[in-house]
C-alpha positions in Angstrom: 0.0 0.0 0.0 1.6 3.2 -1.4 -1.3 5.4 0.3 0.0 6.4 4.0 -3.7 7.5 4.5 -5.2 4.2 3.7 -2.4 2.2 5.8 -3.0 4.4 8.7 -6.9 3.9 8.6 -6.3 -0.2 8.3 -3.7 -0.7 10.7 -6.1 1.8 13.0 -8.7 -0.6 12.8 -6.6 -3.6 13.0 -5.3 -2.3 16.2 -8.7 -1.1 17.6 -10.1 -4.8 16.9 -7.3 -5.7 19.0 -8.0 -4.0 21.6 -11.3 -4.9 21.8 -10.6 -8.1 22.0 -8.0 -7.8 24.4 -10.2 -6.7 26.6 -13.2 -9.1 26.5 -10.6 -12.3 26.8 -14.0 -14.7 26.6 -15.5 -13.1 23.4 -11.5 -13.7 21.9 -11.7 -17.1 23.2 -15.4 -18.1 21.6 -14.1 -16.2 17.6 -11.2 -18.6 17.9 -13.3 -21.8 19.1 -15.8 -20.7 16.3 -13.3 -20.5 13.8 -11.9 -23.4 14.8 -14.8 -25.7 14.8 -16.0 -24.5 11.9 -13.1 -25.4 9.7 -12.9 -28.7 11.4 -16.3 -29.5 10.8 -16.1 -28.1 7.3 -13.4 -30.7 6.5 -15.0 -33.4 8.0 -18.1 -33.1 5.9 -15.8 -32.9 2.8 -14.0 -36.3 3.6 -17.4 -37.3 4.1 -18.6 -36.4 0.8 -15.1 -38.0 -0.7 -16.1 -41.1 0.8 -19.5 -41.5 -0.6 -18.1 -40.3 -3.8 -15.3 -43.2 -4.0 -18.1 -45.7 -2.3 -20.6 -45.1 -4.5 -18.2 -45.1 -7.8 -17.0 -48.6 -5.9 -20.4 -49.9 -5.9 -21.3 -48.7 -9.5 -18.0 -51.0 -10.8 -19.1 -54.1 -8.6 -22.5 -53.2 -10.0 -21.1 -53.5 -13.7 -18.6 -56.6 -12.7 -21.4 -58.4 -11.9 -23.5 -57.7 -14.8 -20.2 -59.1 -17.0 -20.0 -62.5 -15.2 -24.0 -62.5 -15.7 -23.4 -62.2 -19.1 -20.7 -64.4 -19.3 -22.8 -66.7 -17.1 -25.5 -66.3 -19.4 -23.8 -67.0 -22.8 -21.7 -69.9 -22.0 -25.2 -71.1 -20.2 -26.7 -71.1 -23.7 -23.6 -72.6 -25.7 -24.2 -75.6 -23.1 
């Protein structure tokens, strides 16, 4: 940031968040808790959602592997 006004302002209200939170310790303590939650639970639901993914492409190629040996079932059923 070239513009000494616009870094004074931010770094103003950087510090002025600080302070507020510095003095309510507790409200500091439940943002961070939040946060950190949050993001935890956010990546759990995503391995989640990989899992059912892979599971679910898992079961469609079982699904197929079995319709092969049907078939293969089927035709050498007929041969006989």
């Amino acid at each position: 940031m070239t513009d000494t006004k616009l870094q004074k302002e931010y770094f103003a209200s950087i510090d002025n968040e600080l302070q507020r939170l510095d003095q309510d310790e507790h409200a500091f303590y439940d943002l961070v808790n939040r946060q950190v939650s949050e993001t935890f639970e956010n990546a759990y639901v995503n391995r989640l959602q990989k899992i059912y993914e892979s599971s679910s492409q898992a079961h469609t190629l079982e699904k197929r592997r079995m319709f092969f040996e049907f078939k293969r079932f089927l035709f050498q059923a007929r041969v006989l």
